[in-house]
C-alpha positions in Angstrom: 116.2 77.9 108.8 115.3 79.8 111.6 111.9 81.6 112.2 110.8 84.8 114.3 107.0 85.8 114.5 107.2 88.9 116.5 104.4 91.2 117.2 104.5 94.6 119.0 103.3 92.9 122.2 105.4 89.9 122.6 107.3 87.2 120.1 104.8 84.7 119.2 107.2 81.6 117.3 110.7 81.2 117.4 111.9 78.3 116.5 113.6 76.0 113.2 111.0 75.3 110.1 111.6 73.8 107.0 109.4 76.2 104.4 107.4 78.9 105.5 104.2 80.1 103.5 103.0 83.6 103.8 99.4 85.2 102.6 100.9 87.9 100.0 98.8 90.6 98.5 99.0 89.1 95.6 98.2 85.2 96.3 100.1 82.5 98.5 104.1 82.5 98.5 106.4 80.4 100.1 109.8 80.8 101.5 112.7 78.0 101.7 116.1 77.2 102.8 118.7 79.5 101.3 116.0 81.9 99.5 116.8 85.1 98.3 116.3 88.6 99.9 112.7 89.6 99.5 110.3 92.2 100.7 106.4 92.1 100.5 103.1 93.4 101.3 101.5 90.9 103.3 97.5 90.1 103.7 
């Protein structure tokens, strides 16, 4: 899958990944291939 990391300066990744894992509020999460929509507070 493709991945962005955009900030308000400038885009800091783009490029094709695997997984991703993110810092949630809540604890670790990680996203894969064909996941489903999601929206989340991140740390």
């Amino acid at each position: 899958m493709r991945l962005e990391i955009l900030t308000p300066e400038t885009k800091v990744f783009d490029g094709e990944v695997s997984s991703v894992t993110f810092p949630g509020v809540d604890g670790l999460f990680q996203v894969l291939n064909g996941h489903a929509p999601l929206m989340s507070l991140l740390r």
